[in-house]
N, C-alpha and C positions, 0 to 999 in steps of 0.2 A: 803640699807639704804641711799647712798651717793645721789642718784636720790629722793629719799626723801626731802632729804636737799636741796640740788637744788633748787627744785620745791616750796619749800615754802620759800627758799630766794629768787627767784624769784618772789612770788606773792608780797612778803613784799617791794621789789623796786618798783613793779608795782605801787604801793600805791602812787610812790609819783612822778609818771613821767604823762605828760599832757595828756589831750584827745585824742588831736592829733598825738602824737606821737606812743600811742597805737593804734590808726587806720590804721597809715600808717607802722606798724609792720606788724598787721592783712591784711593788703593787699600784703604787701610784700611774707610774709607765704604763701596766697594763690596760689600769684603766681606763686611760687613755687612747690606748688604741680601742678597746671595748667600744668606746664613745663615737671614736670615732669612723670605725667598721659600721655602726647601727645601716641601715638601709633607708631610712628617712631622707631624703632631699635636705629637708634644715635637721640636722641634727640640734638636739635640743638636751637641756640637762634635766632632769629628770628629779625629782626628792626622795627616790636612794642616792644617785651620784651627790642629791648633796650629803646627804645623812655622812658615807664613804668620805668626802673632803673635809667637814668638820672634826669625823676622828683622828682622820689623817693628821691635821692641824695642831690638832690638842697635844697629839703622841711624838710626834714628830717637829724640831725650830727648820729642819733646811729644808720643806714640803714646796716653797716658794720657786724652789732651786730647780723643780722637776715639773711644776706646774709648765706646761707651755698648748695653751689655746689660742690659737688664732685666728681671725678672719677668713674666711676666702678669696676676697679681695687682696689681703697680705702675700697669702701662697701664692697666687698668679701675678704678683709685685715682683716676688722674688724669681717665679720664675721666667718673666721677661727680661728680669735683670742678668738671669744664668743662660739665656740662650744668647744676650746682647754680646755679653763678654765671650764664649764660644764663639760664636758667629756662623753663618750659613756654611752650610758642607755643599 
C-alpha cells in the first residue's frame, strides 16, 4: 500500500513542477539505466557521464532527487531484507 502512496504523491508534485525540469529528470533516469545496462562486471563512470552530470547539475536544483547509485553490496542488503520479510514458499 505504501508504494501506492508514493506513487500517486508523487504524480500530484509532478503537477506542479516545470517542463523542464521533468525532462531533465527523464534524462537523468535514463542515464541511469544506460550506466547501469553497460556489460562490464564493475560498471564504472566514464568522463561523458561525468561531463552529462555536471550539466545536469548546473541546469537543474532537484538533480540530487533522482540521482540514486548504489552499491552492490546495498542491492543484495535489500534484497535479503525482501525475501526475510516474504519468507520461504
Amino acid at each position: 500500500m505504501k508504494p501506492i502512496v508514493c506513487a500517486l504523491l508523487a504524480f500530484v508534485f509532478t503537477q506542479f513542477r516545470s517542463r523542464r525540469s521533468l525532462q531533465l529528470e527523464i534524462v537523468a533516469l535514463r542515464h541511469q539505466l544506460t550506466v547501469y545496462q553497460r556489460a562490464a562486471q564493475r560498471r564504472r563512470i566514464n568522463p561523458g557521464d561525468r561531463v552529462l552530470w555536471s550539466w545536469i547539475a548546473r541546469h537543474w536544483s532537484g538533480w540530487r532527487d533522482a540521482l540514486i547509485f548504489v552499491q552492490t553490496g546495498t542491492v543484495i542488503a535489500w534484497q535479503r531484507k525482501r525475501f526475510a520479510i516474504i519468507g520461504p514458499n
